[in-house]
C-alpha positions as CSV (number, residue, x, y, z in Angstrom):
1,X,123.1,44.7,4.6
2,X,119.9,46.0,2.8
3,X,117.8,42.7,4.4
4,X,119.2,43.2,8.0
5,X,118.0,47.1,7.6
6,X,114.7,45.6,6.6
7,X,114.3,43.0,9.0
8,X,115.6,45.2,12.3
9,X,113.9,48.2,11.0
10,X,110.5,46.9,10.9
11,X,110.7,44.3,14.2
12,X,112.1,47.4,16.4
13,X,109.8,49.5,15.1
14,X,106.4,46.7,16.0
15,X,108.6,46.3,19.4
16,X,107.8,50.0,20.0
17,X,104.3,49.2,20.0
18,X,103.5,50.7,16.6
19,X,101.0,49.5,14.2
20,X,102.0,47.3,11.9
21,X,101.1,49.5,9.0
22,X,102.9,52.5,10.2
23,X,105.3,49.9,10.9
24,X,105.8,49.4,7.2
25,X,105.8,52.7,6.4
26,X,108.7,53.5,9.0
27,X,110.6,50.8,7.9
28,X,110.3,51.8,4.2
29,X,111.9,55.3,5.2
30,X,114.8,53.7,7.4
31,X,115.6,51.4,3.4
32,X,115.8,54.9,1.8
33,X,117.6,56.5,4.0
34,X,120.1,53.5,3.7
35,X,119.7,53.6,0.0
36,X,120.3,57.2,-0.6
37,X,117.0,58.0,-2.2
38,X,114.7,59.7,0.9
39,X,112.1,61.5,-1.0
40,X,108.3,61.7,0.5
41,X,106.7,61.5,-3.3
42,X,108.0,58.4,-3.6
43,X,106.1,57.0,-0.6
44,X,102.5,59.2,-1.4
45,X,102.9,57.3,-4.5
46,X,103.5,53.9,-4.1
47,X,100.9,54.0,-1.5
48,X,98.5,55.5,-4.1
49,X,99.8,52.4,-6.5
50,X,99.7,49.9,-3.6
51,X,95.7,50.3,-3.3
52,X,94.9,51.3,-6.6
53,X,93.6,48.1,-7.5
54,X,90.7,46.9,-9.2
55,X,90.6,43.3,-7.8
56,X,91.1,44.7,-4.3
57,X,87.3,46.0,-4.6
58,X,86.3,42.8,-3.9
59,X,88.0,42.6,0.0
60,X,84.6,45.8,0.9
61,X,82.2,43.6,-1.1
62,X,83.5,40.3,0.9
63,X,83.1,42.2,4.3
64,X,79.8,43.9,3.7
65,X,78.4,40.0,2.6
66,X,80.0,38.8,5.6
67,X,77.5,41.3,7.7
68,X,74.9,40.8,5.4
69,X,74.7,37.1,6.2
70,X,75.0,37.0,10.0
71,X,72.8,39.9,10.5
72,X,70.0,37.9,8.0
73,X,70.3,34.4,9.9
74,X,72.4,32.7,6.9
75,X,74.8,31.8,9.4
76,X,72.6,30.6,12.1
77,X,70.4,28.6,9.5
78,X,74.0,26.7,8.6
79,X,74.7,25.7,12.4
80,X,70.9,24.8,12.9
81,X,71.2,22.3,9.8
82,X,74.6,20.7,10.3
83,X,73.2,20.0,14.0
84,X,70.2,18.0,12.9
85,X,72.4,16.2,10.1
86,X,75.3,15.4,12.6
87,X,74.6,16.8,16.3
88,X,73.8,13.0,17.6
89,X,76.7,11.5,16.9
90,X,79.0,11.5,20.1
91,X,80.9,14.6,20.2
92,X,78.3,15.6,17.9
93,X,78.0,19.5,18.1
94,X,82.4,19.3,17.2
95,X,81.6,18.2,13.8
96,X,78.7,20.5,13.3
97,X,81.2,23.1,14.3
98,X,83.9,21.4,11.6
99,X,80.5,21.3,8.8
100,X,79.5,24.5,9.5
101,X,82.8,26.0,9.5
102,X,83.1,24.5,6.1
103,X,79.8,26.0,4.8
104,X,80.9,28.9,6.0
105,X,84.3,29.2,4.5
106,X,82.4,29.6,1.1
107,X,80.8,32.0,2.2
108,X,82.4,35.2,3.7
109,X,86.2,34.5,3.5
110,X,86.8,36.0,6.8
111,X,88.3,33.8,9.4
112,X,87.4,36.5,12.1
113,X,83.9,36.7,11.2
114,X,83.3,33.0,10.8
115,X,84.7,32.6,14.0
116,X,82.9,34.8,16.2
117,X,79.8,33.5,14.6
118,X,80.2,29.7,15.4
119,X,81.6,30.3,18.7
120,X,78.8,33.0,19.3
121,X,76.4,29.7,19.2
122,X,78.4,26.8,19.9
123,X,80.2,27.9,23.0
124,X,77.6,27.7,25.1
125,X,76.3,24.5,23.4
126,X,79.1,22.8,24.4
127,X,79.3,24.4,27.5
128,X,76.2,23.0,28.8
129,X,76.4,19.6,27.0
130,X,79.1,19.1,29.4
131,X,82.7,19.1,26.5
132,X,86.0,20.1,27.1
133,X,85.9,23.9,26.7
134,X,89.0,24.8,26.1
135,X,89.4,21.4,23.6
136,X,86.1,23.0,22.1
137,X,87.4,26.6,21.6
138,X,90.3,24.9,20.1
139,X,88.2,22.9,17.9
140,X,86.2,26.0,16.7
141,X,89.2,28.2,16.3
142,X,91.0,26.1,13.9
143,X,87.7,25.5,12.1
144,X,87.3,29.3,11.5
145,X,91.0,29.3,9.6
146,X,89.7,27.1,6.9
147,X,87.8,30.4,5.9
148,X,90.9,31.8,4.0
149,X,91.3,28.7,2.3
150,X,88.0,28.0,0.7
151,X,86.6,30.4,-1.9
152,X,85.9,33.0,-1.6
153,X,89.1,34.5,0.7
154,X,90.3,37.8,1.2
155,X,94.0,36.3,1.8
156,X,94.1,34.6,-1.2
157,X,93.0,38.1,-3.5
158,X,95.9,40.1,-1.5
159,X,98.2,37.2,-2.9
160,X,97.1,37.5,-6.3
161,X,96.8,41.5,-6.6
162,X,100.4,41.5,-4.5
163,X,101.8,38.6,-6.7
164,X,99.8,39.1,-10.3
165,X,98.7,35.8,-9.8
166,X,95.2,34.7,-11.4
167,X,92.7,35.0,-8.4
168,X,90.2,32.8,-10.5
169,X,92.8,29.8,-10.3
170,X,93.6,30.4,-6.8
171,X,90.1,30.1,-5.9
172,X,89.3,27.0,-7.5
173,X,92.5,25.2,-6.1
174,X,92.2,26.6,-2.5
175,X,88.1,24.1,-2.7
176,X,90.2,20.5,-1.3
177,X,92.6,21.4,0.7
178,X,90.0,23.6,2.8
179,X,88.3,20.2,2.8
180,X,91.0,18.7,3.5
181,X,91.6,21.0,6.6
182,X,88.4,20.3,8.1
183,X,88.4,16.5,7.9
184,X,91.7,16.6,9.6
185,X,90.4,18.3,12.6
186,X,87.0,16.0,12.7
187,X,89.7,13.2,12.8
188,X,91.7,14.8,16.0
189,X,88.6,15.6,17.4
190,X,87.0,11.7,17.2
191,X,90.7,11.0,18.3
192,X,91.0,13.8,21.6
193,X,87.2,13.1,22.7
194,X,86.8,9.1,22.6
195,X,87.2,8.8,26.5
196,X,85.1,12.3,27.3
197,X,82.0,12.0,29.0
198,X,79.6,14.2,27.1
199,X,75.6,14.5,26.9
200,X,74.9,13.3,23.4
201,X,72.1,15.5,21.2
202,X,69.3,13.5,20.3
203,X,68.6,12.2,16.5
204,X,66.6,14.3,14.6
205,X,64.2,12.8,12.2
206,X,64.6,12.7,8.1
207,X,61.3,15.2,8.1
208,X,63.2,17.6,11.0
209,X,66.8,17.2,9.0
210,X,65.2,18.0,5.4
211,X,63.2,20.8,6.7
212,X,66.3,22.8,8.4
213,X,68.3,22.1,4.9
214,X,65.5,23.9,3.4
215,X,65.3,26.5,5.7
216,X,69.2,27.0,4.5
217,X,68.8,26.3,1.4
218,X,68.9,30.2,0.0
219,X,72.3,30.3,2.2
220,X,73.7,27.4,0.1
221,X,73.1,28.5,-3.2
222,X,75.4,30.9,-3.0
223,X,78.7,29.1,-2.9
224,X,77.8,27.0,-5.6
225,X,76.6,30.8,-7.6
226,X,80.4,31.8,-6.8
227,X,82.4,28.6,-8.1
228,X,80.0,27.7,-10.6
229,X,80.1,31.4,-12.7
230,X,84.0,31.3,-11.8
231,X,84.2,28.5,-13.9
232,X,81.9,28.9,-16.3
233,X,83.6,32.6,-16.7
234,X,80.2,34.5,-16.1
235,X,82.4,36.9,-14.0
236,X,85.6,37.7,-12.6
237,X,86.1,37.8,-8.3
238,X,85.6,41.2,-8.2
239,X,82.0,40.7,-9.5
240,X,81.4,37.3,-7.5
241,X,81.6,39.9,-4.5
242,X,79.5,42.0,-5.7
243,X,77.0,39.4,-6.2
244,X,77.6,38.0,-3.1
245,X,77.0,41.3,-1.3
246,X,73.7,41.8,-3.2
247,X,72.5,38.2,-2.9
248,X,73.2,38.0,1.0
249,X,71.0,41.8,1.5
250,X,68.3,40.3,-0.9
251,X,68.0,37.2,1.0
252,X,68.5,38.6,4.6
253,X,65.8,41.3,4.2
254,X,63.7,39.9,1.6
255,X,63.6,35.9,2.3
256,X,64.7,35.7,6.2
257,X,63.6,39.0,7.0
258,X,66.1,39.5,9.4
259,X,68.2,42.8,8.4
260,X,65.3,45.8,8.8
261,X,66.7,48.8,7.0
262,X,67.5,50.9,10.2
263,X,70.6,48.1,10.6
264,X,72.0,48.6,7.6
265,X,73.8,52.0,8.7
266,X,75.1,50.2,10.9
267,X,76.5,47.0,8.6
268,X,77.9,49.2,6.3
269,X,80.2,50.8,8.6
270,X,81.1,47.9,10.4
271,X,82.3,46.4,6.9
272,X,83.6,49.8,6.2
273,X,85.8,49.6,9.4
274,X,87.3,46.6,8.7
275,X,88.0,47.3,4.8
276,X,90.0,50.5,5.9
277,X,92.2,48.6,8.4
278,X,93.2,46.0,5.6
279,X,93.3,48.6,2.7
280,X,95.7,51.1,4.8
281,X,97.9,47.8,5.3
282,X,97.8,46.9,1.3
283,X,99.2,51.2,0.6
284,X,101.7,50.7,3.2
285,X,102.8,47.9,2.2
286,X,102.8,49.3,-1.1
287,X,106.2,51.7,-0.2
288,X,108.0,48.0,1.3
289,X,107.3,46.2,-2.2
290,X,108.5,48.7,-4.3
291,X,111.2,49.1,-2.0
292,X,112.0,45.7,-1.3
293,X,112.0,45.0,-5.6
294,X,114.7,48.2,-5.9
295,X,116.7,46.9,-3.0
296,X,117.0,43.5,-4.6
297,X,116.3,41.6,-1.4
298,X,114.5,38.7,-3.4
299,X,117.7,38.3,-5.2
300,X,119.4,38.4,-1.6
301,X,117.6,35.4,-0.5
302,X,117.8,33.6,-3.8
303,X,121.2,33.1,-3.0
304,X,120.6,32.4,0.6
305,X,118.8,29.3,-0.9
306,X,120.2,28.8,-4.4
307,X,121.7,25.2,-2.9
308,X,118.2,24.0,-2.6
309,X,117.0,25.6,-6.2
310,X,116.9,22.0,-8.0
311,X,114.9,20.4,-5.7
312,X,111.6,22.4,-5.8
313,X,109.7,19.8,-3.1
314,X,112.8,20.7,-0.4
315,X,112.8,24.4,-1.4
316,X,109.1,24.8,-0.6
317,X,109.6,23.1,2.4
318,X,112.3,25.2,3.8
319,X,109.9,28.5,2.4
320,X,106.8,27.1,4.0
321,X,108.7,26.9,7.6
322,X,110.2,30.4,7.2
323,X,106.3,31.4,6.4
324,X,105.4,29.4,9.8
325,X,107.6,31.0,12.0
326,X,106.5,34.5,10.6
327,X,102.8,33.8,10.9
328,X,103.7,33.2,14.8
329,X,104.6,37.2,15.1
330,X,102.4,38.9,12.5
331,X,98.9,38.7,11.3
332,X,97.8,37.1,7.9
333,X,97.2,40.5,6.1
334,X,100.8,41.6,6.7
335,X,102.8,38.7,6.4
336,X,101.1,38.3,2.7
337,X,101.3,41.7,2.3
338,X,105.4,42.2,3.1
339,X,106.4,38.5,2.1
340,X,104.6,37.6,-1.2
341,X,107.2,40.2,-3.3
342,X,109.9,39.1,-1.4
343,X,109.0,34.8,-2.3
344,X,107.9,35.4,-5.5
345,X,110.5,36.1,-7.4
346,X,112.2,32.9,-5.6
347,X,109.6,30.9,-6.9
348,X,109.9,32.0,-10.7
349,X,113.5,31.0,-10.5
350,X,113.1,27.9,-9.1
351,X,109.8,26.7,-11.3
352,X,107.3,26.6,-8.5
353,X,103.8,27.4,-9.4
354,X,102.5,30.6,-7.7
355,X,99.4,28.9,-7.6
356,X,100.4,26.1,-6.1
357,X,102.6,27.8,-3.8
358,X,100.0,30.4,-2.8
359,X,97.6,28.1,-1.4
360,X,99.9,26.2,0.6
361,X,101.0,30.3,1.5
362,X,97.6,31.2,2.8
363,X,97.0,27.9,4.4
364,X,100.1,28.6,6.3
365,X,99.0,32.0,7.5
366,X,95.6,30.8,8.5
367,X,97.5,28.7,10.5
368,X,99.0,31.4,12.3
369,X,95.8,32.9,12.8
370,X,95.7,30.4,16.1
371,X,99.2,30.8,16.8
372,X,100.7,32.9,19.9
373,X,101.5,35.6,20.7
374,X,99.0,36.9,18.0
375,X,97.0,34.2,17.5
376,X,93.9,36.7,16.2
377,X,91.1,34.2,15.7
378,X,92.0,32.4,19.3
379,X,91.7,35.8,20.5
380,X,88.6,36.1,19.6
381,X,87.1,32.4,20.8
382,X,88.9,33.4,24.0
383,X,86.8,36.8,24.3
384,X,83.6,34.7,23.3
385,X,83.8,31.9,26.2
386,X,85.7,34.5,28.5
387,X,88.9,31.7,28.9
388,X,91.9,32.8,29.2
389,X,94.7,32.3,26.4
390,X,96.5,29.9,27.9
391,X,94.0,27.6,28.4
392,X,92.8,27.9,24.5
393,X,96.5,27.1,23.3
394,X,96.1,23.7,25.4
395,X,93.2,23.1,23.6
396,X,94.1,24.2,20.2
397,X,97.3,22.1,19.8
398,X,96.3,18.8,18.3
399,X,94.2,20.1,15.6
400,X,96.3,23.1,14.7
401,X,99.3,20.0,14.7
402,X,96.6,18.3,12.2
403,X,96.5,21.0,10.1
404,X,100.2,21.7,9.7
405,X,100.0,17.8,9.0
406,X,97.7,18.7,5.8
407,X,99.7,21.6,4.7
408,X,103.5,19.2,4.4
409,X,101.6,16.3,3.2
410,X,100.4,18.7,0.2
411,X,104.3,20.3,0.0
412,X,104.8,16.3,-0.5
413,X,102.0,15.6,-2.9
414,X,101.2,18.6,-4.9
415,X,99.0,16.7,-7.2
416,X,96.1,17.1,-4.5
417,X,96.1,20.9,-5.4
418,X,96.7,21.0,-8.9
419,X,95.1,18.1,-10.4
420,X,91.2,19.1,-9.5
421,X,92.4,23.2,-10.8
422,X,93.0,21.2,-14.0
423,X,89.8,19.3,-13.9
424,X,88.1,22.7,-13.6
425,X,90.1,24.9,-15.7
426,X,89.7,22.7,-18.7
């Protein structure tokens, strides 16, 4: 009785319109009042120990490199060098979308972010060069999930401060199947666009090429400073935002000379902004996970799927489609937020490696990101080539089917995820 309280509690109370971290809170209250134990202490505090987090420093450090780099022309330099290196091919300026999305990725960790900048540039592009736009938005918007996948992601440190799972590890195994991710979508692409008529960019020379590489190059060091002193164990993720924070203002104002110090009032709020949105979401959801742990529920839907408990490949399955048609109503941060202490006692009982489960997890939710009725990061292509929604879902369908491709292939072969974590963690 406890889960249906949960479950109707917190859908009626987003059906009244409310946000989804009062949401939480609400539906916390309706559990105690079921439970017998309404107190308001006990929600101060768990909100208190829901965002009292050390590793959770590192979501403003993410965000405030994030606006560091597209304010200081890091982003732009990316887009201008994957378009000399691939813009002639046909359909050219869809894989520099795919490479720089990719770049990107290891950059910011914000799908949102990566998204408005590529379609900021590309849109038009595309536009005028005479593609598909709605294929194209498609194309960009699923090329801006593949942020929460490759390091360094915000989803993937909610996971491990919600789950106590290392957020080193989760990191280094997220690196192929964000590849992965991308080369699936280049693959729809070639496949959607072979009978388009499109104006073809023309080839740039070695000299051109090697000279916008350099003009990245500064933008580039940077994912291999992250994964490189993650490795090494020069510092944990919280520092690697820090250091990506600092590196990003240091190049932007000092190298590209783009951010002038009368912006960065202006940067730091926007970052601060979005930090408080997603921190108010992490103490909310404190109150649910310490409710939901009391309540039991994961022991409640261990039984639910204790027939499948021996055969870990079928269990994940059955989890990761119970994830997909959650990420269809909710946005990432919550749906990590409210499921991961509901799943991850589940996993522990049935042998399933939270690391290997939480990247399949988060690629699952970034997949959502471009799903309706939410669908946050197609929302945001939309607003960019003023399309409406409708129109973008047509276009997004066969690479966001490509992707949901990648993520059962890896429920199938989980070798592709663990094996290079062991390669690096050795």
């Amino acid at each position: 009785m406890i889960v249906l309280v949960f479950v109707v509690s917190l859908l009626a109370l987003m059906a009244l319109g409310m946000p989804v971290a009062f949401s939480l809170i609400g539906c916390g209250l309706c559990m105690m009042f079921y439970m017998g134990i309404t107190d308001p202490q006990i929600v101060i505090q768990n909100m208190w120990d829901g965002a009292n987090s050390f590793p959770l420093l590192a979501v403003p450090f993410f965000m405030l490199a994030g606006e560091f780099m597209n304010a200081g022309g890091m982003t732009r330099r990316i887009i201008k060098m994957a378009m000399a290196w691939v813009g002639h091919i046909r359909g050219g300026l869809g894989y520099v979308a795919v490479v720089a999305a990719v770049i990107m990725a290891s950059l910011s960790g914000s799908a949102v972010a990566d998204t408005a900048a590529l379609a900021s540039v590309l849109v038009p592009l595309m536009r005028n060069a005479g593609y598909n736009i709605n294929r194209s938005c498609g194309l960009i918007s699923c090329g801006g999930i593949i942020a929460p996948i490759i390091p360094p992601s915000i989803g993937m440190i909610l996971y491990g401060v919600t789950g106590g799972v290392s957020i080193s590890k989760l990191f280094i195994a997220g690196i192929v199947p964000g590849v992965l991710m991308g080369l699936s979508i280049m693959l729809a692409w070639h496949w959607c666009t072979k009978h388009d008529e499109m104006r073809v960019e023309p080839r740039r020379s070695m000299k051109e090429r090697w000279a916008e590489t350099r003009d990245a190059f500064w933008a580039l060091v940077l994912p291999a400073v992250i994964i490189g002193g993650l490795k090494v164990g020069w510092f944990t993720p919280t520092e690697a935002a820090v250091i990506a924070a600092v590196y990003s203002l240091i190049v932007g104002t000092f190298i590209y000379r783009e951010i002038k110090l009368s912006a960065l009032y202006r940067l730091f709020q926007r970052a601060a902004e979005t930090t408080s949105v997603i921190m108010f979401l992490v103490a909310a959801a404190g109150v649910s996970a310490w409710l939901i742990t009391t309540a039991n529920i994961p022991d409640e839907l261990a039984k639910m799927v204790e027939p499948f408990m021996g055969n870990k490949m079928l269990l994940t399955f059955i989890l990761m489609m119970l994830v997909l048609v959650v990420g269809t109503a909710l946005d990432m941060t919550p749906t990590i937020l409210i499921m991961t202490p509901v799943l991850m006692p589940v996993l522990k009982m049935a042998g399933i490696d939270p690391v290997y489960f939480g990247v399949l997890f988060i690629m699952n939710n970034a997949i959502g990101l471009v799903t309706p009725p939410v669908g946050t990061v197609l929302n945001v292509v939309c607003g960019v080539a003023r399309i409406p929604m409708s129109s973008a879902i047509k276009g997004v369908i066969p690479f966001m089917v490509a992707q949901t491709i990648v993520m059962f292939l890896l429920v199938v072969f989980p070798q592709i995820i663990m094996w290079p974590l062991q390669l690096m963690t050795r």
